[in-house]
Every structure is written in C-alpha cells, then in structure tokens.
C-alpha positions in Angstrom: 80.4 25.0 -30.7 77.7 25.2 -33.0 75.4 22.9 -34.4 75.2 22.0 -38.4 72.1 21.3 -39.6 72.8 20.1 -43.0 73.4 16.1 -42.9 75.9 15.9 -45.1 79.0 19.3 -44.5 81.4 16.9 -43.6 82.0 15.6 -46.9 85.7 15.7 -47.6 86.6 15.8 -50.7 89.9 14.0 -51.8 91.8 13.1 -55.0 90.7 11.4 -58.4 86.7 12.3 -57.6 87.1 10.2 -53.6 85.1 11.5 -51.1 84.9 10.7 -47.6 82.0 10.7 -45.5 81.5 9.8 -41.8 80.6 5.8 -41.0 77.9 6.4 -39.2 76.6 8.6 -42.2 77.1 6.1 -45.0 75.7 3.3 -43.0 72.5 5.2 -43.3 72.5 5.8 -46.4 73.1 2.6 -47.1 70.3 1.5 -44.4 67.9 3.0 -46.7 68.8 1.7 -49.5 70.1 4.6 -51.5 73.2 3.2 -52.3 73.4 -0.6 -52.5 76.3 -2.9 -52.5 77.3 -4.5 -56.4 80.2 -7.1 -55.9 82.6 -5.5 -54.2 81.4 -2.2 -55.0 78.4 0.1 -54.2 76.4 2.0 -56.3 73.3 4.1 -56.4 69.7 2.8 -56.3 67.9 5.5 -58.7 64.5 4.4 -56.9 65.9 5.3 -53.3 65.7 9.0 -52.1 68.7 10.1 -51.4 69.5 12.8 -48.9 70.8 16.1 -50.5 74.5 16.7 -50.2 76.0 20.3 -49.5 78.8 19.6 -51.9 76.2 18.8 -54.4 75.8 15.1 -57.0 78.3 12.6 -55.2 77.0 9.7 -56.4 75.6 10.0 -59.9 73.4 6.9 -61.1 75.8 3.8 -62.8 79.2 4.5 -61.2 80.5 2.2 -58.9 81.9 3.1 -55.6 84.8 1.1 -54.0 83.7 1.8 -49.7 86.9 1.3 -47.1 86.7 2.4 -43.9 89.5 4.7 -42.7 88.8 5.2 -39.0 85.8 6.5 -38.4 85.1 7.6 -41.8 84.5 6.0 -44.7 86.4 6.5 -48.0 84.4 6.4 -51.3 86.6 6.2 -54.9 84.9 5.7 -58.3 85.9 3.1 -60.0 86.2 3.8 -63.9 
C-alpha cells in the first residue's frame, strides 16, 4: 500500500459536473471556511484559501453546491 500525498486524489468524478469527495475531507474544508453553507446549498468563500485539488477548479466562485452524504463520501452537484 502506498501512501498519497496529495489531499485531494480521491476526487470522483460523476455525471452533470458532480463530484464526490470523502466526508471527512469536506468537513474540513468546510471547517475552514472555504466553502460555506447558502440555504440549502454551499458555496465558495473567495476569501478562504482553499486547498489545491489534483483534478483541478471544483468549485469555482458563485456556483452553488447541493452536499448529500452517500456513505462515507459526500456527493457535491451544481445547481444551475
């Protein structure tokens, strides 16, 4: 087994622009503030650092994010 050492590998990618990422994962991000709930929605706090993503921009500034949890992963869809 080796060890990743970039945060973020485990992104999955799924239809329509969804993402998944792993719970413990986006509660940290979330911890920090760098993406903050809206309603029912999340989206990106532009004066948060946010921690680079191997599979590059996932959460571009003003797009709303509708978060379920799916196990032990969380599920991210834009929401037009």
């Amino acid at each position: 087994m080796s060890l990743d050492h970039s945060p973020f590998a485990d992104v999955r990618r799924l239809e329509n622009g969804a993402f998944s990422l792993p719970q413990l994962k986006w509660r940290e991000i979330v911890f920090v503030g760098a993406v903050r709930p809206d309603g029912y929605f999340y989206v990106r706090d532009p004066a948060r650092p946010l921690p680079p993503f191997a599979t590059g921009e996932l959460f571009p500034e003003g797009v709303r994010f509708r978060a379920i949890a799916e196990g032990n992963r969380v599920v991210l869809t834009p929401q037009g």
